[in-house]
C-alpha positions as CSV (number, residue, x, y, z in Angstrom):
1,X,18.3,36.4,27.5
2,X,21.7,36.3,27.2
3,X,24.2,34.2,28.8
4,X,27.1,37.1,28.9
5,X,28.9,36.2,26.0
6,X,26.6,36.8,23.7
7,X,24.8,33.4,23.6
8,X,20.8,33.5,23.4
9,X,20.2,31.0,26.2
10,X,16.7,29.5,26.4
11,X,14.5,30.4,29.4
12,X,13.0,27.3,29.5
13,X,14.5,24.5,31.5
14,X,14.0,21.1,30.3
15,X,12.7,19.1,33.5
16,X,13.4,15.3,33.6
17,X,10.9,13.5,36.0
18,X,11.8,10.1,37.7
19,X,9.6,8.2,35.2
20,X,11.6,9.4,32.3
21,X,14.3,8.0,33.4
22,X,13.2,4.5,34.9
23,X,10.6,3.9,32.2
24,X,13.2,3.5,29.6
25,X,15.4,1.5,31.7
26,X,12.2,-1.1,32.5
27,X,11.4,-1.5,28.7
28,X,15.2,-2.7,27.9
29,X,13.9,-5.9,29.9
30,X,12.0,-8.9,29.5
31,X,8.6,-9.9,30.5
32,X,10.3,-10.6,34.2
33,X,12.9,-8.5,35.8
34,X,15.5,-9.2,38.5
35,X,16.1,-8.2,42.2
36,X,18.6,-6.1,40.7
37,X,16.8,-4.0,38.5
38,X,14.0,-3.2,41.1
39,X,16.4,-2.7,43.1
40,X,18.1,0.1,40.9
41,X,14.8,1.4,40.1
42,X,13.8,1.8,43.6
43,X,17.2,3.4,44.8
44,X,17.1,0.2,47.5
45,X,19.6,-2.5,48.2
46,X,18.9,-6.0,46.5
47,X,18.5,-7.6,50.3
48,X,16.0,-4.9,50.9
49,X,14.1,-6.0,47.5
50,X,14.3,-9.7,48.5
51,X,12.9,-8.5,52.1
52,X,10.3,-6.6,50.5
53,X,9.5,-9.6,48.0
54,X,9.4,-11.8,51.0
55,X,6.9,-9.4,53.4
56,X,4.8,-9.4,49.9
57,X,5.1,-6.0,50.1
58,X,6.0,-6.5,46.5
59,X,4.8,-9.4,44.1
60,X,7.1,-11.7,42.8
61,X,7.6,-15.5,42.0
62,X,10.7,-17.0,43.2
63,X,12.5,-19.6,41.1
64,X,15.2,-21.2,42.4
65,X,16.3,-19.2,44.9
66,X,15.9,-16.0,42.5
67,X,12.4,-13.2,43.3
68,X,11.8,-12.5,39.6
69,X,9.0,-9.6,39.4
70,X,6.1,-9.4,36.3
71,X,7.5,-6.0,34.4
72,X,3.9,-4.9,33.6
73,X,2.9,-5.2,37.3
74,X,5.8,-3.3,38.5
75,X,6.0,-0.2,36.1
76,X,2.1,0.0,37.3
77,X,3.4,-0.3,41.2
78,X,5.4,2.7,39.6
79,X,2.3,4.2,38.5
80,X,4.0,4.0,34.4
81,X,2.2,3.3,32.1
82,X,3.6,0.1,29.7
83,X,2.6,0.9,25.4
84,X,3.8,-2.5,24.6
């Protein structure tokens, strides 16, 4: 197929899913992530997170005043799977 000006274009359409694009950002962290980053990964609002921590809707450990959430058990709330 072309794409008018003489350019082969490829019918296939590369299709990102939602895990290729959190996954990677999960694995740049630690053994423990933030309110922030679940946050971000959940399209929420930190306040919502903490909520949500609080409710144990989610599991977490708080530390001084700061919900800090195992990475393994979150990228499998996610349904990802973690090589590490």
């Amino acid at each position: 197929m072309e794409d008018g000006n003489g350019r082969t274009m490829s019918t296939k359409r590369q299709v990102r899913t939602w895990a290729d694009v959190v996954d990677p950002k999960l694995r740049r962290h630690g053994v423990t992530i933030g309110p922030e980053v679940v946050a971000e990964a959940l399209g929420k609002t930190t306040q919502t997170v903490d909520r949500l921590l609080r409710d144990r809707v989610l599991k977490g450990t708080k530390v001084g005043g700061t919900w800090y959430v195992s990475r393994d058990w979150f990228m499998t709330y996610l349904g990802l799977e973690d090589d590490d």
